[in-house]
N, C-alpha and C positions, 0 to 999 in steps of 0.2 A: 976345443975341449974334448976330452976324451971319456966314455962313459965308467972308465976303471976309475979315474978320478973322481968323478960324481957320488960313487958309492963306496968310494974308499971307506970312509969311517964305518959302514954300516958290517965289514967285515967283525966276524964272532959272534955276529947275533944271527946273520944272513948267511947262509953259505953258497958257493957258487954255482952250485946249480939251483938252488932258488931263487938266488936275485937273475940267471936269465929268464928263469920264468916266470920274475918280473917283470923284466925287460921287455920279454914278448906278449904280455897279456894284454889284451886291448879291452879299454874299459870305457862302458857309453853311462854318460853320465844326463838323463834326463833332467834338468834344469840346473844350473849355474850361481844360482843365488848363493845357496849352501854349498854348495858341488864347486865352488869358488876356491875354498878352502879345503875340501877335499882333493880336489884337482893339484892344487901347488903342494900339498902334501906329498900325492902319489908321485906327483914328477921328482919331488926330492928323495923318496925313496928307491927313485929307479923303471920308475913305468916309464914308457915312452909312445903307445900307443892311445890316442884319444878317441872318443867323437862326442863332439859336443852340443848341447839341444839346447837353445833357450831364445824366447822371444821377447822377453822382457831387456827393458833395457838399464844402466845403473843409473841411480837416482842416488842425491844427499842421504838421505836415511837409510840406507844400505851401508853405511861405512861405519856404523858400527859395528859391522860383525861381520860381516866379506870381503873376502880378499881386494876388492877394488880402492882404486884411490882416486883425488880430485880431477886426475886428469884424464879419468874414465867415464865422468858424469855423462850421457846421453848415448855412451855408447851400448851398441848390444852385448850383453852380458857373456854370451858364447864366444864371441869375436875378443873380446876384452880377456877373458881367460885364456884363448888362445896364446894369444899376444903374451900373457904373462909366465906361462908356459914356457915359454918358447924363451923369455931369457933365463929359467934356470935350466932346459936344454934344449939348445937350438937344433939337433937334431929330432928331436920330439914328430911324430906322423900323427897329424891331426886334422879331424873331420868336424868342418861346424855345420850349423845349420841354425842361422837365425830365426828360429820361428817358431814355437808352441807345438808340442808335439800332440796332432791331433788325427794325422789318416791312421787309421790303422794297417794299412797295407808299407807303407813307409817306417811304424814303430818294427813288421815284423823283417823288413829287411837291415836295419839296425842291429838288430835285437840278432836276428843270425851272424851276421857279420863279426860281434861281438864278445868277449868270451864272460866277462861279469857285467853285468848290470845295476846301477845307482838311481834307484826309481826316487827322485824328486818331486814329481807332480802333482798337481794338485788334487785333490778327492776328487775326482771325478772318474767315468768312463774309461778314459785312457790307461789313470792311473792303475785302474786294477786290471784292464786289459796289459798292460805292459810285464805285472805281476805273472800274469797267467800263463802267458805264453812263453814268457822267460823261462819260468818252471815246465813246462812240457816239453821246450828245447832242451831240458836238461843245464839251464845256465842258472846262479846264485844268482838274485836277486840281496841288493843291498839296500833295507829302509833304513833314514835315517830320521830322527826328528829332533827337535831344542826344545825340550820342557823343564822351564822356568833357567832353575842353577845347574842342570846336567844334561851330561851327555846321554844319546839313546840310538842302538841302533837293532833291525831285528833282522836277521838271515835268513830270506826263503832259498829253500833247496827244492829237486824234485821229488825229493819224500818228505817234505815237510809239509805243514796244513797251508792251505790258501789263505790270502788276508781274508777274505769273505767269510772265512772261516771264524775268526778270531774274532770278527767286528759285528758280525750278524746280519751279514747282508751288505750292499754296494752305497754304505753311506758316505752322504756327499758335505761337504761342508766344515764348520769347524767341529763341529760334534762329531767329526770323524775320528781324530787327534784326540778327544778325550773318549771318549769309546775304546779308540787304540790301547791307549795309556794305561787304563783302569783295568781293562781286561789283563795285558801282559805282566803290569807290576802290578805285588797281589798288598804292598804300601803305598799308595802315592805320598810322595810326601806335601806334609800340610800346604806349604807354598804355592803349586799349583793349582790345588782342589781350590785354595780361597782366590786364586787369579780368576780360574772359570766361573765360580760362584759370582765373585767382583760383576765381572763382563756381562754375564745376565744371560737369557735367554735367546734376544737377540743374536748378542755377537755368535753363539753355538748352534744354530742356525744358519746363518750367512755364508754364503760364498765368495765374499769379495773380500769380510771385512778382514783386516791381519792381525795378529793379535802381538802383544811385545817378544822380543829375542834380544838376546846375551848378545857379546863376542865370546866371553868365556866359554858359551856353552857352543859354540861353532865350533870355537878350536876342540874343543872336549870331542865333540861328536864326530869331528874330520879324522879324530885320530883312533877313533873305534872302527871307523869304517873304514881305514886303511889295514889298519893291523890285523880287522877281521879277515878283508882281501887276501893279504899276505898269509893268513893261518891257513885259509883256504887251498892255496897252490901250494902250501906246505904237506897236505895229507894228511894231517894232523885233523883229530875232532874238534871239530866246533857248536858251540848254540846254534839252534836251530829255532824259528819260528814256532811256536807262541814264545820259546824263554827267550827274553830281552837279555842283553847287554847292556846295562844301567852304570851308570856312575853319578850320584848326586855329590855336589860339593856344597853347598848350603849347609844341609845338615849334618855333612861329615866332619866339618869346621869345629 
């Protein structure tokens, strides 16, 4: 298969020296759940460079809304995106790493190596260590989240605000995600506010527990972080961290 072919269609939106530097742009994508469907997006647009992080492995309840299917069940999550990668192009150069990204000596040789970054992680340490450093190497940082029926994504740059910025310090947990949320969109809409409410105190507190996600709102949100990727190597102005990239479908309906 030849990569003129792969991108054939995307001619008149794309022009040819943008899609090589799609082509060329290598994109580490810190966890695989969500990054599942971001990943087979950016392949089908023309990325070819990977590296991929995740130490989880696919479970039944992940199929509704990542990319995996039945005959991924127990596999690790990075390894399994690989794989599916690689049949929409098999020339595709890609880096796994089955495991939790958790040395920091290891995120920063990634994170060099790398030209955009897809900070998946979870509230913790890492995750705004990953944030941090991205942005002092001078690399976009790309957050993405699934709240409730839409898509969300927010683009740290190196003159943009830090998340610590925006959230009030290095909160851990699910009260991460609603702290996030409230702060960048200045409506939540109703749907969400009564999810967290529902959940209670508990569940916004916890670190382990997960709370519900879409497909709709995977695919929604794979496709904000692709395009914003793409706006980016374009030179074109983009939102910038604190202003979101929001699309609710709920109540656009």
């Amino acid at each position: 298969m030849k990569y003129e072919e792969l991108v054939l269609r995307n001619r008149g939106f794309i022009s040819k020296k943008l899609q090589q530097k799609i082509k060329e742009c290598r994109l580490l994508l810190v966890g695989c759940g969500l990054g599942s469907q971001i990943g087979l997006l950016a392949a089908r647009t023309g990325f070819e460079n990977f590296i991929l992080v995740d130490g989880d492995n696919v479970e039944v309840n992940n199929l509704n809304r990542q990319a995996f299917r039945l005959t991924h069940i127990g596999q690790n999550k990075a390894e399994a995106l690989a794989s599916m990668i690689k049949e929409i192009n098999p020339k595709s150069k890609i880096e796994t790493h089955p495991n939790f990204l958790k040395d920091k000596k290891l995120a920063k040789e990634l994170i060099d190596r790398s030209d955009v970054i897809i900070n998946m992680a979870d509230p913790d340490e890492i995750m705004y260590f990953v944030n941090s450093y991205a942005q002092n190497k001078g690399k976009p940082v790309i957050f993405p989240m699934n709240p409730a029926w839409g898509g969300y994504i927010l683009i740290f740059t190196p003159d943009s605000v830090r998340i610590e910025d925006v959230v009030g310090g290095q909160l851990k947990g699910n009260i991460f995600y609603l702290t996030l949320f409230q702060k960048t969109v200045s409506e939540p809409p109703p749907i969400f506010s009564k999810l967290f409410k529902k959940l209670g105190k508990k569940f916004l507190t916890s670190t382990s527990l997960a709370g519900p996600q879409l497909g709709v709102t995977n695919y929604l949100t794979a496709s904000l972080a692709v395009t914003g990727i793409v706006k980016w190597l374009s030179g074109e102005p983009i939102k910038k961290a604190p202003e979101p990239i929001f699309i609710e479908l709920w109540e656009s309906l």
